[in-house]
N, C-alpha and C positions, 0 to 999 in steps of 0.2 A: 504494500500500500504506500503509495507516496504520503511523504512527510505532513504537506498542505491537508488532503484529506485527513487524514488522520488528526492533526492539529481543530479540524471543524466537527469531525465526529464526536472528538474529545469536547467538545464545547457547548455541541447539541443536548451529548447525555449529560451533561453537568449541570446545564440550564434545565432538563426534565427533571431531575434531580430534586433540584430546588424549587421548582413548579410544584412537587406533590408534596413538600416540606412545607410542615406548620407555621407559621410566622407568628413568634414571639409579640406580646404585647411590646410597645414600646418600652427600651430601658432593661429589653432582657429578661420576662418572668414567665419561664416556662409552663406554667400553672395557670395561666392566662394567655393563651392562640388569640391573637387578634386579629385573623382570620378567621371563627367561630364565634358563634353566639356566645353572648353571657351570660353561663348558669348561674341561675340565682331560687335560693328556696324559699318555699311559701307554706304555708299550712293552708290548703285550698278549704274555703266553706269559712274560714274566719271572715265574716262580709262588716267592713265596707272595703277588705285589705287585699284578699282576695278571694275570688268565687267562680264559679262557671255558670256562664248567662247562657241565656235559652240554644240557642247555636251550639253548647260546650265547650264556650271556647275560656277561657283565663283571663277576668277582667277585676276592676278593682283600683286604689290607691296604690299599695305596693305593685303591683304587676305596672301601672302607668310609670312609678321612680323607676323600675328595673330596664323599660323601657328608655327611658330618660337620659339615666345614668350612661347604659348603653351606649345612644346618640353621640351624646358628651365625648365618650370616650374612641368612638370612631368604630364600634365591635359592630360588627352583622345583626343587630338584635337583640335580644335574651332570648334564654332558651327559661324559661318559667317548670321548674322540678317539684313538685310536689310533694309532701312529706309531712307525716304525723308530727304535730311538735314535739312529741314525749320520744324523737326518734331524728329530731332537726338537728343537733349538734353533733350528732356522731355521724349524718351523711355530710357535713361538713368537714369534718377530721378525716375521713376516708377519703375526700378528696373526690365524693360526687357530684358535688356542687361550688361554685369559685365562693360565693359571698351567702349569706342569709338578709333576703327584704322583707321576710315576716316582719311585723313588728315585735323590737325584742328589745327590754329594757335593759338598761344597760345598770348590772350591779355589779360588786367589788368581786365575787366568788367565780363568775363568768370570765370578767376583764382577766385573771388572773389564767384563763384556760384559753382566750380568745383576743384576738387586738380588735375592738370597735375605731370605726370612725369615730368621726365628732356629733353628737344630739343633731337630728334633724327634726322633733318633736316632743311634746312633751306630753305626762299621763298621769292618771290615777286610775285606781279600780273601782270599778262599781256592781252591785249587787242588784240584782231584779229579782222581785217576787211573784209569786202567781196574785192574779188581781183580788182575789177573794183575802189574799191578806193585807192591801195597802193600808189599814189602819190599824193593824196589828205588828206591822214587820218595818219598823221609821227610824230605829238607831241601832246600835249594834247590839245593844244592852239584849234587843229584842229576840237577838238572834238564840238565845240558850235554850236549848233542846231541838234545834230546830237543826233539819240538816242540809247543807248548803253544795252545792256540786260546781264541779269546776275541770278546766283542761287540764290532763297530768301536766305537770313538769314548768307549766306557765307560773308568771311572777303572783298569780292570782292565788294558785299551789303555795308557793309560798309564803305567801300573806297568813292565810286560812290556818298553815301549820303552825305560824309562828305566834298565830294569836287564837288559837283553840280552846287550851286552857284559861284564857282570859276571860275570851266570853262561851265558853261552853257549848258551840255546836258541834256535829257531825259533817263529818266532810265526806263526800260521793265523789268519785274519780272516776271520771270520761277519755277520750282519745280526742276530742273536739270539742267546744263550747258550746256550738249549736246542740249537742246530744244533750249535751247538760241542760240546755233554757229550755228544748223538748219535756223534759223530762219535768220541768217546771211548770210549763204548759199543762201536762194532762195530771197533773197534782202529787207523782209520787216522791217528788223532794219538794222545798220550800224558794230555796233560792238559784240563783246560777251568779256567779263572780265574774271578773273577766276586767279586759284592758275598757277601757270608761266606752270611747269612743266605738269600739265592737261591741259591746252588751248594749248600751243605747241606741246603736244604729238596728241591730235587730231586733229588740223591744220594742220601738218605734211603728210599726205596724201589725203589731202583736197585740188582739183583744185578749189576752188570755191573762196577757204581764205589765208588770209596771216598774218601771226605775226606784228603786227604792232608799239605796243608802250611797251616796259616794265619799270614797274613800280617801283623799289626799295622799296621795306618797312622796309627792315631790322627783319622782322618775321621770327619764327619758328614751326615747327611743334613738337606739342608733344600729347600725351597719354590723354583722361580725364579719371578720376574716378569722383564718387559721393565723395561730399565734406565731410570732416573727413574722408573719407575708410582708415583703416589701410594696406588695403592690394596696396595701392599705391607705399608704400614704397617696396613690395614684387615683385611688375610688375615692377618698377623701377630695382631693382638690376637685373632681369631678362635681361631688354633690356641694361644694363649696359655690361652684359656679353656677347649680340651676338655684340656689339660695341667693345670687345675686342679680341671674338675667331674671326672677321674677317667676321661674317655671315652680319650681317649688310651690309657692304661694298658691299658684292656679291649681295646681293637683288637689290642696287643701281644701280650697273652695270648691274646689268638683265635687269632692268626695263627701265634706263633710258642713257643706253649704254657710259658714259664716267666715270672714276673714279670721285667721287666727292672731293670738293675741302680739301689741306690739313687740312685748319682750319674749314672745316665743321661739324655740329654736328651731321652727321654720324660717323666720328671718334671720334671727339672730346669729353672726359666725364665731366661732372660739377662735381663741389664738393657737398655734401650737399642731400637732397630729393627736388626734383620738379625743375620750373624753378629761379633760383637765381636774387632774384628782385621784384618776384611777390609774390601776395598772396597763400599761401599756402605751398611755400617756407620753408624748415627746415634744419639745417645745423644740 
């Protein structure tokens, strides 16, 4: 074979080569093809976050940022993965999904297992009772003997564990909150818990239930990554930016129909990477 051919044939397959080779997100993070959709997890049926509308197809607040985010960051899309919450962080750690857009409040014991971005939101829990109890069921005090149902493993879980012996109810453990406000619905528990904004938005055209106790925690929602991912810092500046062109904001309003508030951290940006205070935290 002369030299010249050979020199192009060399250069052909090299270039096919690299045709069907992944392309790295920008900056190198193998764990992020920026070529591919952006996996991102969801607890499907947590509605207003995400759900499958009439079509079945994957709509919602979160599905819209995952989208967004996406955009932002130049990926093909998101690929929107579906996954029990009581089973969301471990398809994370395995590495079946890049990020989690549930919403997931960001606490000290997590941060310590996970890098979050920075609050893109903020929450409390609330409790809804079947209607036949709203004048029986109005403070916590209320709640003793009563038994109260809730998603495994959600900060709602948490709540309920850590304040049981306090006020003395029983806690019912679900795979989904919807199961749980079901379950409240046809009278065999009392309450369903849950992040404010999902238990109210489902209550909400529900004759059966009524919002009944809200809880202040002072939490927020943000982003997890796998712990060390460099590319935290990449989805951070990402959602950094639809908090500044304004996209953020609309998603809010879409979703959950009134401006939120001025100092919330839908507008509001942190200095620094992650949430300022916790672990993983980097100024």
């Amino acid at each position: 074979m002369k030299k010249g051919c050979l020199v192009v044939l060399l250069l052909l397959l090299g270039g096919l080569l690299f045709a069907g080779a992944k392309k790295e997100a920008p900056g190198g993070f193998p764990d992020h093809p920026a070529d591919e959709p952006m996996k991102a997890a969801v607890d499907m049926g947590f509605v207003p976050f995400a759900y499958l509308n009439d079509r079945g197809e994957p709509e919602g607040f979160a599905v819209d940022l995952a989208n967004a985010l996406a955009e932002e960051l130049g990926r093909p899309g998101a690929e929107i993965v579906d996954v029990e919450w009581s089973g969301i962080f471990a398809a994370l750690f395995a590495k079946k999904v890049e990020y989690i857009v549930a919403p997931t409040n960001v606490r000290k014991e997590r941060a310590e297992q996970m890098d979050f971005t920075e609050p893109y939101m903020d929450t409390a829990e609330l409790i809804a009772v079947n209607v036949k109890d709203k004048n029986s069921i109005k403070t916590l005090e209320d709640l003793k003997g009563r038994t109260i149902g809730v998603n495994t493993g959600s900060s709602g879980h948490a709540w309920l564990q850590d304040n049981q012996s306090r006020y003395g109810f029983q806690i019912d453990e679900y795979d989904a909150m919807p199961s749980a406000a079901q379950a409240v619905q046809v009278g065999r528990i009392d309450g369903v818990i849950g992040d404010r904004d999902a238990v109210g938005h489902y209550a909400a055209d529900k004759k059966e239930l009524v919002s009944a106790i809200l809880i202040p925690t002072g939490e927020q929602y943000a982003l997890p990554l796998r712990k060390g991912d460099p590319y935290r810092d990449v989805l951070e500046d990402a959602l950094v930016k639809l908090k500044k062109n304004g996209t953020l904001k609309k998603l809010y309003v879409k979703w959950f129909g009134d401006d939120p508030p001025k100092d919330s951290a839908v507008v509001n940006e942190y200095p620094g990477y992650g949430p300022p205070g916790m672990p993983g935290y980097k100024e």
